[in-house]
C-alpha positions in Angstrom: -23.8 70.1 -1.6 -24.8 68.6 2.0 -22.1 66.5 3.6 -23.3 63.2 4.5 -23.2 63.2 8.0 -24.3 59.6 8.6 -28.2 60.5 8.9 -31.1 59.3 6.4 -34.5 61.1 5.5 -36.9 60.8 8.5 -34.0 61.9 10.6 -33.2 58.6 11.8 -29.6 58.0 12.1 -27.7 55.6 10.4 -26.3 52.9 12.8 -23.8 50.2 11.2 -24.3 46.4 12.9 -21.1 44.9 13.9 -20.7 41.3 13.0 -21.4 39.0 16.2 -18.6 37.5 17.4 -18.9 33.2 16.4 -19.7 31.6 19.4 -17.0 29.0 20.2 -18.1 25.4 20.9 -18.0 24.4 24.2 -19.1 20.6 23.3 -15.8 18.7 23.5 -17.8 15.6 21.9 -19.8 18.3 19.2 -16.0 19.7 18.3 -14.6 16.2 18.1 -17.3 14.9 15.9 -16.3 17.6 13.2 -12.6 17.4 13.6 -13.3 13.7 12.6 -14.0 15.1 9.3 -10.7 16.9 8.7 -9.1 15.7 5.4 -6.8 12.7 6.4 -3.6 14.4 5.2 -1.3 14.6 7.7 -1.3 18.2 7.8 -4.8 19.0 8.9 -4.3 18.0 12.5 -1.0 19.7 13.2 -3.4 23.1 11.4 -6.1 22.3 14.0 -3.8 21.8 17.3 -2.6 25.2 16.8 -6.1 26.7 16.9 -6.4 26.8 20.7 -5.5 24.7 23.6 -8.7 22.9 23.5 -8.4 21.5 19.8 -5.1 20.8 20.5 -6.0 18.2 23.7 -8.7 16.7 21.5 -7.0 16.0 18.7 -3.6 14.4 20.4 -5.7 12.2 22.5 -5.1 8.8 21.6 -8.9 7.7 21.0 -9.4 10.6 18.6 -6.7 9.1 16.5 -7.9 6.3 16.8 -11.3 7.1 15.7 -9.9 9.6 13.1 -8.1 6.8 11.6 -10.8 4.2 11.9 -13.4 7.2 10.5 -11.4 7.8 7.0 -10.5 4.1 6.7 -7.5 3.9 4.2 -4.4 6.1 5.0 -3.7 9.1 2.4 -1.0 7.9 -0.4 1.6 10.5 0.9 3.9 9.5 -2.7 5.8 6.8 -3.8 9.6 5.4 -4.4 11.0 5.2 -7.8 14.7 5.0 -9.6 15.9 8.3 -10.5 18.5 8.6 -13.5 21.3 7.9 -11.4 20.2 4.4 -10.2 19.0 5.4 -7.0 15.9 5.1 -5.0 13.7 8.9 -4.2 10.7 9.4 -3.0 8.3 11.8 -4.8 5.1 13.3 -3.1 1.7 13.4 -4.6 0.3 16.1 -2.4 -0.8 19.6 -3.4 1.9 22.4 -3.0 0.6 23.1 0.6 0.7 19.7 1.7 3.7 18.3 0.2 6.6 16.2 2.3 10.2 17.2 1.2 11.9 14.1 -0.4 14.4 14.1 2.2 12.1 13.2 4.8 11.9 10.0 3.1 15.5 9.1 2.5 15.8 5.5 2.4 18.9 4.2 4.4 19.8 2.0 2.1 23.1 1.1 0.3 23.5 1.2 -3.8 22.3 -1.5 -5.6 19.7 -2.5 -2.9 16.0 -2.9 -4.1 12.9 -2.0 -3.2 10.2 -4.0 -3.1 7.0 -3.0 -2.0 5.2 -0.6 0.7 2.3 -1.8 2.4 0.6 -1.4 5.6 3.0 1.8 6.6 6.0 -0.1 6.1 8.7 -0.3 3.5 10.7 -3.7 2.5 14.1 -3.5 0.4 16.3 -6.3 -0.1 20.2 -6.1 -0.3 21.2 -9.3 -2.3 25.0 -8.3 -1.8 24.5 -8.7 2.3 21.8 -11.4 2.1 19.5 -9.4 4.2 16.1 -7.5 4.3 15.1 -3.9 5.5 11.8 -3.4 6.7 11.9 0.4 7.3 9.3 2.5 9.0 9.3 6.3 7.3 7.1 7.6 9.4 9.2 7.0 13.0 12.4 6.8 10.8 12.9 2.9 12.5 14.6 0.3 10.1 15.3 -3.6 10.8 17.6 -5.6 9.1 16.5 -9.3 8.6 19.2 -11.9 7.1 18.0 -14.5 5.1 16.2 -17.6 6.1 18.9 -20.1 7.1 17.1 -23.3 5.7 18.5 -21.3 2.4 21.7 -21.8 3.1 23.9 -20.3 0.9 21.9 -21.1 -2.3 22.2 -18.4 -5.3 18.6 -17.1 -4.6 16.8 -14.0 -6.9 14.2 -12.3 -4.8 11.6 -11.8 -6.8 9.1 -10.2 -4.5 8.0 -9.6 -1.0 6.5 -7.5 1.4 5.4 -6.2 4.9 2.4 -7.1 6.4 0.8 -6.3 9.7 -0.2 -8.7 12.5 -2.5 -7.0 14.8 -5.5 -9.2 15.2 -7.7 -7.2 17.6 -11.2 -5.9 16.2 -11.2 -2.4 14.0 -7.9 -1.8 13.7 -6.8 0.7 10.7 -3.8 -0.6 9.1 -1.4 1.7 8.0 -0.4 3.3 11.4 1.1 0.1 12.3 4.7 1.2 13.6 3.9 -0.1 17.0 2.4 -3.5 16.0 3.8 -6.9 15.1 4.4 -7.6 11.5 5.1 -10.1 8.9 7.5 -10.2 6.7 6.8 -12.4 3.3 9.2 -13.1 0.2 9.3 -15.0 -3.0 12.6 -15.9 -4.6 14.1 -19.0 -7.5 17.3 -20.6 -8.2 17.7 -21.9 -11.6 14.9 -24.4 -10.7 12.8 -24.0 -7.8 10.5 -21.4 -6.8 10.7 -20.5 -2.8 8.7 -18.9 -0.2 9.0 -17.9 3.4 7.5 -15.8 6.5 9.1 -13.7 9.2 7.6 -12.9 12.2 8.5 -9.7 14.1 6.7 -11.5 17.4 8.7 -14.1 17.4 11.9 -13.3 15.8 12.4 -16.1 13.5 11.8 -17.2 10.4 8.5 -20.2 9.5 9.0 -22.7 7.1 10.6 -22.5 3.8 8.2 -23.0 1.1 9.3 -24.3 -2.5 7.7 -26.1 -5.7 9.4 -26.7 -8.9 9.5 -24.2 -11.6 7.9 -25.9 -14.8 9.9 -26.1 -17.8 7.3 -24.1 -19.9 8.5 -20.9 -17.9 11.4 -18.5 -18.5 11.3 -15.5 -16.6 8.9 -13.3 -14.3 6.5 -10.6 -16.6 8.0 -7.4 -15.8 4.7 -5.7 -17.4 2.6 -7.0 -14.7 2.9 -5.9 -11.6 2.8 -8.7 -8.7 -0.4 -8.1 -6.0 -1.1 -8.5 -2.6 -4.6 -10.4 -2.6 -5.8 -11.4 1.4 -2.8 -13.2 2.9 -1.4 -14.2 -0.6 1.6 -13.3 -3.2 0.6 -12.9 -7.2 3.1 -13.0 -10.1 2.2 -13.3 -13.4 5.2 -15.7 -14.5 5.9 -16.0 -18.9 7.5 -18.3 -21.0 6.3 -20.7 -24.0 3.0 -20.8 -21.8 1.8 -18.5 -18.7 1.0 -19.5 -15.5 0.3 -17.2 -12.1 2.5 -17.7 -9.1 0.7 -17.6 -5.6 2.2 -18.2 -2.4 -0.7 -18.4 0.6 1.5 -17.5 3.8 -1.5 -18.1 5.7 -2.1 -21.4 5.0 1.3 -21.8 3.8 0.9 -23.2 0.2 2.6 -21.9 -2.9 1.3 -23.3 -6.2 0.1 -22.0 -9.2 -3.2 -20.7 -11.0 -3.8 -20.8 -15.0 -5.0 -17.8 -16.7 -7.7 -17.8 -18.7 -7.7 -20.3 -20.9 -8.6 -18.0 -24.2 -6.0 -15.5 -23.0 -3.4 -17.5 -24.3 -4.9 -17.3 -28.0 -3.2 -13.3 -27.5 0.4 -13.6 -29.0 1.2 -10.7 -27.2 1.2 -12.3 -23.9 3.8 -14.3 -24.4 6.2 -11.8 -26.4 5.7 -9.3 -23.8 4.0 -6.6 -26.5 1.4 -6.1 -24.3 0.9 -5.1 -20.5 -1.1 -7.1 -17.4 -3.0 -5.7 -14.5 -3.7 -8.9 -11.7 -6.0 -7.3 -9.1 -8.0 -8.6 -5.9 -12.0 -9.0 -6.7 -12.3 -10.1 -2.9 -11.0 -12.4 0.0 -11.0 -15.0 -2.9 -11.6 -13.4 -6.3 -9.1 -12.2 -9.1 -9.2 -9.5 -11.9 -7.1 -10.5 -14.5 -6.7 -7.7 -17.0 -4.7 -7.7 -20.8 -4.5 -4.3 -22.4 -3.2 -5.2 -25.8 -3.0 -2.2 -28.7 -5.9 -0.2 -27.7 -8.0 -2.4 -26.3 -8.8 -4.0 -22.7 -9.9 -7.7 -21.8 -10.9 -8.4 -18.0 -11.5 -11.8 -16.8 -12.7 -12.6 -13.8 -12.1 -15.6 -10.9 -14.6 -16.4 -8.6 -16.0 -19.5 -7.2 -19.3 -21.5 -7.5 -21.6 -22.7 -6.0 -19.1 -26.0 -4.6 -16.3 -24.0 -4.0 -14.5 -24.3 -7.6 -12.6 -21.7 -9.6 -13.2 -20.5 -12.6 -12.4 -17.5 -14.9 -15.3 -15.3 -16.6 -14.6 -13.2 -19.1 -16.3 -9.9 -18.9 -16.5 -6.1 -19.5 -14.5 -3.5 -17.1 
């Protein structure tokens, strides 16, 4: 038995190729046109910046982000807020094991008994009813603001029923959702025992706008807790129940607050008004509304748009 000794018939010699080294790219523009198309989770440019020097100037530069942000669009959904058993407000990630934020990064500085009520545009808004004031909180640079209530409310018994915080940067492009340096709005809707009210902070100017209110008609009892409220354009939806059902929408940019009917055939569904059933009220467009009615096992979409003369009207349709 021969020993191989690295030869092959012929008497040629065996020679193994080494791999050539990847050539790095020199092309600052090249390398940040690909780096543009890094997943949008906030770990993959912290994993690139440690590469080298080079990737790490690139991808801290402040038009990168820029153009990162404007590239992907919509921020990532990093988790949400919920009640746990106890009666108090967690966060719980939606990322991937390698991508996941610890829940105590997220710790809202809030006291017991204090509600959330929505997140939007990078922002959180609570409301403390006890202390008559509203926290807009910024998770990401861990900066909170406490906002009293209007004082055209006096001290009038008010249930907030909804709100949240919206940013007010007007210059062309911009991404919302890494809004901690720019001016906001803060919007609410709350009710005494017979009027519906509405009002607007501004972060620019430190003060509240006008208070907004219309009276609540008789026909309604109570907010539908199986339909969550929506953010359509610069307006407030709530679908509101009671011997008939009507949807609540306060405009804060043309400052009107009034109501919408539902589809007219809707109401021939029992269910709507005993609550057996659950409702979905989403944005179409700038102008246009989804309303959705999933009773037993079946789903009925209607849809609000306008004609030709600028009238609304509800179509009923397939999903």
């Amino acid at each position: 038995m021969s020993e191989d000794n690295g030869e092959i018939p012929g008497g040629s010699k065996q020679r193994r190729s080494s791999p050539v080294p990847a050539t790095p790219i020199e092309d600052e523009n090249v390398l940040s046109v690909i780096l543009h198309r890094l997943p949008s989770l906030p770990p993959s440019l912290l994993r690139a910046s440690l590469v080298n020097k080079s990737w790490q100037s690139i991808v801290s530069h402040p038009r990168f982000l820029r153009d990162f942000r404007a590239h992907h669009k919509n921020p990532p959904l990093l988790g949400l807020f919920s009640y746990n058993f106890r009666g108090n407000i967690e966060f719980t990630t939606v990322l991937g094991p390698k991508d996941s934020i610890p829940a105590e990064r997220f710790n809202l500085p809030i006291r017991p008994g204090s509600r959330v009520l929505r997140s939007h545009h990078g922002r959180v808004l609570a409301v403390d009813q006890g202390k008559r004031h509203f926290l807009v909180w910024d998770p990401v640079i861990r900066e909170q603001l406490n906002v009293s209530y209007p004082l055209a409310l006096g001290r009038k018994s008010l249930l907030i029923m909804d709100g949240g915080v919206v940013c007010a940067a007007t210059e062309k492009g911009h991404v919302h959702g890494a809004c901690c340096t720019d001016p906001f709005k803060l919007v609410f809707i709350g009710a005494d025992r017979e009027r519906f009210f509405a009002c607007v902070y501004s972060s620019e100017t430190g003060a509240w706008g006008n208070l907004f209110s219309i009276m609540q008609p008789q026909y309604i009892e109570r907010v539908c807790t199986k339909c969550p409220s929506t953010m359509l354009g610069n307006s407030i939806c709530m679908l509101l129940v009671g011997q008939m059902a009507v949807i609540l929408q306060f405009d804060w940019d043309r400052g009107n607050i009034g109501f919408i009917d539902i589809p007219s055939d809707a109401h021939l569904f029992d269910a709507i008004i005993t609550g057996r059933c659950y409702f979905m009220i989403t944005p179409i467009d700038s102008a246009g509304l989804n309303f959705y009615l999933l009773s037993d096992f079946s789903v009925y979409v209607w849809k609000r748009v306008l004609n030709h003369v600028g009238a609304a009207r509800w179509m009923f349709g397939n999903i």
